[in-house]
C-alpha positions as CSV (number, residue, x, y, z in Angstrom):
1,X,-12.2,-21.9,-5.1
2,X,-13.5,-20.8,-8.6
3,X,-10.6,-18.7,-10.1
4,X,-13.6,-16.8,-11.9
5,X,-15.6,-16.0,-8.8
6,X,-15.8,-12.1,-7.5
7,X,-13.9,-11.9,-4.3
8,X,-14.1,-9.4,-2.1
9,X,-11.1,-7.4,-1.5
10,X,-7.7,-6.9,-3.4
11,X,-4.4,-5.7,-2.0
12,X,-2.3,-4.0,-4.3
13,X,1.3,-3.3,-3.9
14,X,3.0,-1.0,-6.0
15,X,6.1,0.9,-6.8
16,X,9.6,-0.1,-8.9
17,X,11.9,-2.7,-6.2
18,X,14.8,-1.4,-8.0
19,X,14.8,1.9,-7.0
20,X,15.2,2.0,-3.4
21,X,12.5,2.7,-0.7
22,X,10.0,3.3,-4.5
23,X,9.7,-0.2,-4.1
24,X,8.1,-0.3,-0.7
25,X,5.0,-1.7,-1.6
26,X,5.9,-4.6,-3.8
27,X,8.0,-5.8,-0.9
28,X,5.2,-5.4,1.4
29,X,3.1,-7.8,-0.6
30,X,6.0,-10.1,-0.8
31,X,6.1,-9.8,2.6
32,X,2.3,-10.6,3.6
33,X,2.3,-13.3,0.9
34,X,4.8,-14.9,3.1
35,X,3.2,-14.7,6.4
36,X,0.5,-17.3,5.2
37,X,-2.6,-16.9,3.1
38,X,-4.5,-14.2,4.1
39,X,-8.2,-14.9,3.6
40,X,-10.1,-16.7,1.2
41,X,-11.9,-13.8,0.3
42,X,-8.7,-11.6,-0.5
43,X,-6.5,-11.4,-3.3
44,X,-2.8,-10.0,-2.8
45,X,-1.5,-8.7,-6.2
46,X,2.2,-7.1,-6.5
47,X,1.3,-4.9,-9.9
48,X,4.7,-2.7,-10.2
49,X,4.2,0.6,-11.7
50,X,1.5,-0.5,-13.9
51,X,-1.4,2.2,-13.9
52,X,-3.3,0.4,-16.6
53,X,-3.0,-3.2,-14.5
54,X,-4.6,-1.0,-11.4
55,X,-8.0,-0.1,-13.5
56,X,-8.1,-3.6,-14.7
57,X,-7.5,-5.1,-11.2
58,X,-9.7,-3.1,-8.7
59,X,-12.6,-3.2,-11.1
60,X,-13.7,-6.9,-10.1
61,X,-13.2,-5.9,-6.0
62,X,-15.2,-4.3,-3.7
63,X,-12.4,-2.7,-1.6
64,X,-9.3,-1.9,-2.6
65,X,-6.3,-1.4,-0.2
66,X,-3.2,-0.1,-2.1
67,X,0.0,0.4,-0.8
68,X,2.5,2.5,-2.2
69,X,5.7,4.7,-1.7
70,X,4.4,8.3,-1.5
71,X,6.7,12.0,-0.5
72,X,4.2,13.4,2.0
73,X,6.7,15.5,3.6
74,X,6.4,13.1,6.8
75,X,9.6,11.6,8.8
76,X,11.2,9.0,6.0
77,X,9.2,5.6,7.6
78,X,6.0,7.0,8.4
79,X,2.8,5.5,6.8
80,X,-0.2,7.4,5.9
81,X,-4.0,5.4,5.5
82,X,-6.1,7.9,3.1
83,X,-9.0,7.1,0.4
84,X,-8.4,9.1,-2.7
85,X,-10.7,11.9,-1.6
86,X,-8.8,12.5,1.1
87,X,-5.2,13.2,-1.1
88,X,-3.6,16.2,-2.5
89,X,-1.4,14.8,-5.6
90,X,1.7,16.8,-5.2
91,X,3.6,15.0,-7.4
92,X,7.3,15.7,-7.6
93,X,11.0,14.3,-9.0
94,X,8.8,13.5,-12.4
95,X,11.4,10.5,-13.9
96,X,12.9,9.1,-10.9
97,X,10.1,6.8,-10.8
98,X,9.1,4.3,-13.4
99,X,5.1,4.8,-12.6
100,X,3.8,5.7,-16.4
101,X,0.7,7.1,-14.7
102,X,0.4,8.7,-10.8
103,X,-2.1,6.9,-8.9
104,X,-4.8,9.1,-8.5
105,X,-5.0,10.4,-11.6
106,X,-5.4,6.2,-12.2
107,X,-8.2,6.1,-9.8
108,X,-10.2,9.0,-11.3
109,X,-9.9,7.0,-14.4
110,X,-11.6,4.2,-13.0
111,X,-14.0,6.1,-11.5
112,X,-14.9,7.8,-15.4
113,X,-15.1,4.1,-16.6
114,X,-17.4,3.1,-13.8
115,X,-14.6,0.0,-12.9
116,X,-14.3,1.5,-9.1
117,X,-14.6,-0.4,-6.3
118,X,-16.8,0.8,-3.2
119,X,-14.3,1.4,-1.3
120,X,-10.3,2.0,-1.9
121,X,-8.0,2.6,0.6
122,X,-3.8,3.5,0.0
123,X,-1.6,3.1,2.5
124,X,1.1,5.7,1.4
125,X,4.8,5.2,3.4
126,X,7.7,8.0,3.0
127,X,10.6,7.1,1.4
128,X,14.0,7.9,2.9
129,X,16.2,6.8,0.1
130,X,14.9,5.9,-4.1
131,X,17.5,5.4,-6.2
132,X,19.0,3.1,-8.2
133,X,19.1,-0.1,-5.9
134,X,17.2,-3.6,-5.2
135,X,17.2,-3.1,-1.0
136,X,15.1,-1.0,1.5
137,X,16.7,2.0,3.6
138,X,17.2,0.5,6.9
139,X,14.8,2.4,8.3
140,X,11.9,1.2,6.0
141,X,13.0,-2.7,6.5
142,X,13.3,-2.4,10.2
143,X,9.3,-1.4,9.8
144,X,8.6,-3.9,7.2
145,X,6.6,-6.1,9.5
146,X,4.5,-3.1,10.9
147,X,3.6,-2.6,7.5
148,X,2.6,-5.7,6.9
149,X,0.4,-6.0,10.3
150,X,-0.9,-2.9,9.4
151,X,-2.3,-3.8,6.2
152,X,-3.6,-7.5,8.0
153,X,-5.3,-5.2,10.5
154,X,-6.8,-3.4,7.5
155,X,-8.3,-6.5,6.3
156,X,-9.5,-8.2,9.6
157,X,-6.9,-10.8,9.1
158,X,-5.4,-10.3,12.7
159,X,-4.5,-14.3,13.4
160,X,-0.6,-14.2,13.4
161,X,1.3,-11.8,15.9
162,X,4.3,-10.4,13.8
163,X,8.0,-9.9,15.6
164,X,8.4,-5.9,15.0
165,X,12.3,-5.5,14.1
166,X,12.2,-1.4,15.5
167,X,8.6,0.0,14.2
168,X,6.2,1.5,16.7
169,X,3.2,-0.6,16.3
170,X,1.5,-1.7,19.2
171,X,-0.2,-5.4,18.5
172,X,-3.7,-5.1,19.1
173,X,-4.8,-1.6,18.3
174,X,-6.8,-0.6,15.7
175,X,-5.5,1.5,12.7
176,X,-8.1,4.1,12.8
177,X,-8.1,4.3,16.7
178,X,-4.2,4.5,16.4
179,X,-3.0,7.3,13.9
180,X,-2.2,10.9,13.9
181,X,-4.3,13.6,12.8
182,X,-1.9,15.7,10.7
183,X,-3.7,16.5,7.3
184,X,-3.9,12.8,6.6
185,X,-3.9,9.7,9.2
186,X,-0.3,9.0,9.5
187,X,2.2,7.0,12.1
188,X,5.9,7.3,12.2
């Protein structure tokens, strides 16, 4: 494939791997980069807590799906689908995270710069411990492969039936059919 030709969709993992649980969604697209190549029409990106490599990365996309650690005030594990309309930045424990810039605030940026895709989606998951440390909480790595299939389901990439290790997905339903109506779609 052209390396310089528009695809479609990018999924975006972000957060700092060496603080705990904050690092949830680089090891989700670790993760899904290892189940096998998603789609030919998708690019899976692991961007840290870069805010400036986000605006630079979902302006050549159509749809953006961007997972992320986020304090929602949910049960530690559960994961939220929103689009940026649809969240309430309530920012907290300013310096326990590396991100230079939150991620809506990043968003609106790209909006004002007219580099914003059609469509962006974040997947936000509650953290239950970030800290110093290079491993998930338990609870977040027993769910690491319902976070994965989620994101698959998100795309339409539903070929490959994933072992859940203790999360509560169901394979075959939908993600919008599926979730909680609490504020926000979330599942714990």
């Amino acid at each position: 494939m052209n390396p310089y030709s528009k695809k479609e969709t990018v999924v975006i993992g972000l957060g700092n791997p060496l603080m705990g649980d904050e690092g949830i969604g680089v090891h989700i697209i670790r993760a899904l980069g290892e189940v096998s190549a998603v789609d030919e029409t998708v690019d899976i990106v692991e961007l840290g807590t870069s805010p400036m490599a986000v605006i630079h990365t979902i302006a050549r996309y159509d749809k953006a799906i961007i997972v992320d650690c986020a304090r929602m005030m949910q049960t530690p594990g559960t994961v939220c689908r929103f689009t940026p309309a649809e969240a309430v930045s309530v920012k907290s424990l300013p310096g326990l995270s590396l991100h230079e810039c939150e991620l809506l605030r990043t968003l609106k940026i790209s909006t004002q710069l007219g580099e914003h895709p059609a469509e962006v989606i974040i997947f936000g998951i509650e953290p239950e411990t970030v800290g110093p440390g290079e491993v998930l909480s338990i609870r977040l790595e027993q769910q690491l492969n319902e976070y994965v299939q989620l994101i698959r389901d998100e795309i339409g990439a539903r070929d490959i039936s994933l072992h859940n290790q203790g999360g509560s997905y169901v394979h075959g339903t939908t993600v919008s059919g599926d979730w909680n109506r609490i504020g926000k779609p979330c599942r714990s």
